[in-house]
C-alpha positions as CSV (number, residue, x, y, z in Angstrom):
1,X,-136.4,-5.3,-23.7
2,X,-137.5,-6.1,-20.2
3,X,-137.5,-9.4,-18.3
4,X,-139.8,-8.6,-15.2
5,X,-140.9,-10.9,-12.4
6,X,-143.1,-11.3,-8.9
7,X,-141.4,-13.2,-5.8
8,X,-142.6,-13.4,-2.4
9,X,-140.1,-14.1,0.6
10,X,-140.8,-13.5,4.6
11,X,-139.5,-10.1,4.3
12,X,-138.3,-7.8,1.2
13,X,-134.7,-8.4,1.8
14,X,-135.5,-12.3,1.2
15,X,-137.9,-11.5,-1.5
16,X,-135.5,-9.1,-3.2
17,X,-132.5,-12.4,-3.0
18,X,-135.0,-15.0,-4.1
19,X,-136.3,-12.2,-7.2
20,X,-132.3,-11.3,-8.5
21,X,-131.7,-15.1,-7.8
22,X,-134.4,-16.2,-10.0
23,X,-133.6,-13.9,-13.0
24,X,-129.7,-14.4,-12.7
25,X,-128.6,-10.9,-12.3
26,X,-126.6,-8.7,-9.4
27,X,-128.5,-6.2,-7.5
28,X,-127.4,-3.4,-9.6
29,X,-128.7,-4.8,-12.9
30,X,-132.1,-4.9,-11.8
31,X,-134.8,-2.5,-10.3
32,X,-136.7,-3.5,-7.5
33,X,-140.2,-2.9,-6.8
34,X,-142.1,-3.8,-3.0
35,X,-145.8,-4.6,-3.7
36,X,-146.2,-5.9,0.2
37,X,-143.8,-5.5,3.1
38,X,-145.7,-8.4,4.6
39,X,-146.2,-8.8,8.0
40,X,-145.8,-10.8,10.9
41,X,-148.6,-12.1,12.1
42,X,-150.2,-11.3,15.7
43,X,-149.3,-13.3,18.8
44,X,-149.2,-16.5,16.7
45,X,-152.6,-16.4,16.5
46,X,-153.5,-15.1,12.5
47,X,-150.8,-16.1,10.3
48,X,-148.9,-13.3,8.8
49,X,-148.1,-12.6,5.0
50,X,-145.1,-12.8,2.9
51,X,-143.4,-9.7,1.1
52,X,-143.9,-9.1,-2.4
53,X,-141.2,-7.5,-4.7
54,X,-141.3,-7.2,-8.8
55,X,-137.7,-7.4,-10.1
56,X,-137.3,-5.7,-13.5
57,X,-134.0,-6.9,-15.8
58,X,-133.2,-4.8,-18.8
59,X,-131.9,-7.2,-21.2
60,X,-131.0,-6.2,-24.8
61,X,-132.6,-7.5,-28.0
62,X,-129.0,-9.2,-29.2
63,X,-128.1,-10.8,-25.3
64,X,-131.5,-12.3,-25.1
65,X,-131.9,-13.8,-28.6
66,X,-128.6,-15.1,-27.3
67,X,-130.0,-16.3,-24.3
68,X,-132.7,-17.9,-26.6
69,X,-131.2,-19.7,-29.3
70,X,-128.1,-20.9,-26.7
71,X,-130.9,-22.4,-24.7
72,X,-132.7,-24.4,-27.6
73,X,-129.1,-25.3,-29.1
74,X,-127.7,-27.1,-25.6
75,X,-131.6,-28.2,-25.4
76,X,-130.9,-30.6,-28.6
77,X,-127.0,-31.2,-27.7
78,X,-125.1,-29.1,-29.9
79,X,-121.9,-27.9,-29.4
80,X,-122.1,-24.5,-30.9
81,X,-120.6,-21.0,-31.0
82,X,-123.1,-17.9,-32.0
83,X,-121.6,-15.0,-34.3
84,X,-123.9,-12.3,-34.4
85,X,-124.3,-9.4,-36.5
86,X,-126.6,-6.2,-36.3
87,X,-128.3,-5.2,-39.9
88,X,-130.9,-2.1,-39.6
89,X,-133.7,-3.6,-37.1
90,X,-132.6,-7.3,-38.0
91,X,-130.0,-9.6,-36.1
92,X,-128.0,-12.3,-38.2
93,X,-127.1,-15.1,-35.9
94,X,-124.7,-17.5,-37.6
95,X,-124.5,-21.1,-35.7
96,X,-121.3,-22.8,-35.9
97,X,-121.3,-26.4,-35.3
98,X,-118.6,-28.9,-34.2
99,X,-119.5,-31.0,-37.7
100,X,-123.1,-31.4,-36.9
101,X,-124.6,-28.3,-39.7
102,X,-126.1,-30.8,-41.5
103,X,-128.2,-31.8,-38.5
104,X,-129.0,-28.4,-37.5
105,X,-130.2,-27.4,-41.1
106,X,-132.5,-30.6,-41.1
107,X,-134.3,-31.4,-44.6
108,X,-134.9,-27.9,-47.0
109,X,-133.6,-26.1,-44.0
110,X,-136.5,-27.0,-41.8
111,X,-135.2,-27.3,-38.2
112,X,-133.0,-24.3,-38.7
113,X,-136.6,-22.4,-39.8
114,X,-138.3,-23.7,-36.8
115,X,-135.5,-22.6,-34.4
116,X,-135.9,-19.2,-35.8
117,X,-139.6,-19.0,-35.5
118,X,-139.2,-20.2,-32.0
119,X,-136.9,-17.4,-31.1
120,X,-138.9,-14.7,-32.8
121,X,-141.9,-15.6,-31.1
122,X,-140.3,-15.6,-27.7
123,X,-138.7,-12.3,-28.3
124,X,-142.2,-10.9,-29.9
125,X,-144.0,-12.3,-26.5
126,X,-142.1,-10.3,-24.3
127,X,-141.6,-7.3,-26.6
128,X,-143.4,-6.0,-29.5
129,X,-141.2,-3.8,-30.6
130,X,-137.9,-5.7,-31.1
131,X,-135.5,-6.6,-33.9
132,X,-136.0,-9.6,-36.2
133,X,-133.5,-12.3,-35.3
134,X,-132.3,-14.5,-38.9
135,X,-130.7,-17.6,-38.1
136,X,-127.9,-19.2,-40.1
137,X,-125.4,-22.4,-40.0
138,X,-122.5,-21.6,-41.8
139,X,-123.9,-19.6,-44.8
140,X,-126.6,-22.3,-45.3
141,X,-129.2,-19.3,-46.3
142,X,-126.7,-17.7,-48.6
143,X,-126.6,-20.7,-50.8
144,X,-130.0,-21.6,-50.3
145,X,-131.0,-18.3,-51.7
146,X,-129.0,-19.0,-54.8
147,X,-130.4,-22.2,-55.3
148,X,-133.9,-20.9,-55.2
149,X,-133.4,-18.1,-57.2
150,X,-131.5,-20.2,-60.0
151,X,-134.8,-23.2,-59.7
152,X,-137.5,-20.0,-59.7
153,X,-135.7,-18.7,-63.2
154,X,-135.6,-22.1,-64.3
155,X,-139.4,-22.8,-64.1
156,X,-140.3,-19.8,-65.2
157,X,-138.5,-20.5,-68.5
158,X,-140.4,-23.9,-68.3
159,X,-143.5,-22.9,-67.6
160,X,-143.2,-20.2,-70.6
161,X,-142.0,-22.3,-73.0
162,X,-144.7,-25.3,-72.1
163,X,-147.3,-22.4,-72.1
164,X,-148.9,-24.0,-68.6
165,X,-147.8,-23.8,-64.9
166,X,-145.3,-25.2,-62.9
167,X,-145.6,-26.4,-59.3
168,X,-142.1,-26.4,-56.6
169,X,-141.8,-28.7,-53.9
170,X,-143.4,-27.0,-50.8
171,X,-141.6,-24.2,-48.9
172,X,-141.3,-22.2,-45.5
173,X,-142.6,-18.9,-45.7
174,X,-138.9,-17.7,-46.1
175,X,-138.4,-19.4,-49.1
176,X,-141.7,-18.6,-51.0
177,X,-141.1,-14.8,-50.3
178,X,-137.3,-15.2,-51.9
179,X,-139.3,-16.8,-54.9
180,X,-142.1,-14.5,-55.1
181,X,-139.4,-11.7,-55.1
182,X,-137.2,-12.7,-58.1
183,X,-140.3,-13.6,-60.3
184,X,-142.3,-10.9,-59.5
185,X,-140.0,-8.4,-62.1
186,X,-141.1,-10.6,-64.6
187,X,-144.1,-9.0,-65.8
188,X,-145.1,-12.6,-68.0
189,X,-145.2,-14.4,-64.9
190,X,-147.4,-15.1,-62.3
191,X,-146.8,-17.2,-58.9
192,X,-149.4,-18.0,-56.3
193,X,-148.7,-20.0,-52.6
194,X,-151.1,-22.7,-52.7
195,X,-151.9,-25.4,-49.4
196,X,-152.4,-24.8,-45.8
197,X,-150.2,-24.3,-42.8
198,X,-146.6,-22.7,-43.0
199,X,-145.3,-24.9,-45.3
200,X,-146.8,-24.4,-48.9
201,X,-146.3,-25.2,-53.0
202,X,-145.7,-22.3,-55.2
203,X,-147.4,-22.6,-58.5
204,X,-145.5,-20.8,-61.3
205,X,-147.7,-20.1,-64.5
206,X,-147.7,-17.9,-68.0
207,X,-149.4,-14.8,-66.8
208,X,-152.7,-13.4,-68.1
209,X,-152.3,-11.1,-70.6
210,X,-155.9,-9.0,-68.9
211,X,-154.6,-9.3,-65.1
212,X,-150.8,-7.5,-65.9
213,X,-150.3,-4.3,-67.8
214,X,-146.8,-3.4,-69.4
215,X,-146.1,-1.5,-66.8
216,X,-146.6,-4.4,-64.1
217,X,-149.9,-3.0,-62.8
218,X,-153.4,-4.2,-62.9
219,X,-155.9,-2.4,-65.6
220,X,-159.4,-1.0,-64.5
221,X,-162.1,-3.5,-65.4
222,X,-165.3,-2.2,-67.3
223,X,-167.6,-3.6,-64.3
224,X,-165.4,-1.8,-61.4
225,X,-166.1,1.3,-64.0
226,X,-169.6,1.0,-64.8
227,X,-170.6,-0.2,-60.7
228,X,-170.2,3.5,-60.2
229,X,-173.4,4.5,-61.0
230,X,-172.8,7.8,-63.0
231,X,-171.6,8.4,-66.5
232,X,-170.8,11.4,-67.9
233,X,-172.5,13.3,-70.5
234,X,-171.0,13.1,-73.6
235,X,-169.8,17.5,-74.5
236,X,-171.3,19.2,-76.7
């Protein structure tokens, strides 16, 4: 991941100093670039122009998520340390907070979910190919995994028993796909996200019998067969 900017200055040397000053870094950390060397000007009669430079930092994924979520966190007044962790293409950031996780967490886990989006989207703006960044407080999403999992089983058996769907409170896009996941190897159930915006119910029903084969996949309908146009004559 890169972190590139434009400065101007009255010469490159100036332009260079105001560029490495702007991104925070020493000379050998970045790579400079002169657009312009500028010029003086004539006699004092036509106005010279400034130098250009583009200074180019090469930060990695993990120090500018860092960068990111340390931002945000002194941003709202928490006193927090990060411990990160490295998972295939996915970092795990778990906040610790002087007494405040509650806070951080907010109601079903919704500031901590924002926070995360945030950071993704900054880190997504600057590169498209970069890791996912998970944020946690103090194994908040550990527990809140097994809560949902045990509350998805739950009204599944409900919704089985009382032969008619279910609806859960509404849920980030996190939490619907951990639902989703454990009922969808129940072959008796089906779940659909219903509402607008990123924040949505999950409706948890008896499946049909015609939309879910034994094996979990979707038979061929007589109309998808017959819209073909041909049949086949029958051997003699």
């Amino acid at each position: 991941m890169t972190r590139s900017l434009e400065i101007t200055g009255k010469s490159v040397a100036e332009a260079t100093r105001n560029a490495l000053r702007e991104l925070g870094v020493s000379r050998d950390d970045a790579e400079i670039t002169v657009i312009t060397k500028g010029s003086r000007g004539f006699l004092g009669i036509f106005k010279g122009s400034p130098a250009r430079v583009r200074a180019t930092h090469r930060v990695s994924t993990r120090a500018r998520a860092e960068e990111i979520v340390s931002s945000m966190l002194k941003l709202m007044r928490f006193s927090s340390q990060l411990h990160i962790t490295e998972e295939k293409n996915t970092l795990i950031i778990d906040i610790e907070t002087a007494g405040s996780d509650g806070l951080l967490i907010g109601k079903g886990g919704n500031t901590l979910s924002a926070i995360e989006y945030v950071t993704n989207r900054m880190l997504q703006r600057e590169s498209r190919k970069t890791a996912k960044v998970v944020l946690d407080v103090s194994g908040y999403k550990r527990r809140r995994e097994d809560f949902l999992t045990s509350k998805a089983l739950s009204l599944a058996k409900q919704a089985k028993s009382a032969k008619k769907q279910v609806t859960m409170e509404p849920l980030d896009a996190a939490d619907r796909r951990i639902v989703h996941a454990v009922l969808k190897e129940d072959p008796t159930i089906e779940t659909t996200s219903v509402g607008q915006g990123r924040v949505k119910s999950i409706v948890v029903a008896p499946a049909n019998p015609s939309s879910k084969s034994k094996g979990g996949s979707r038979p061929r309908s007589r109309s998808r067969s017959r819209s073909r146009g041909r049949s086949r004559a029958p051997r003699k």
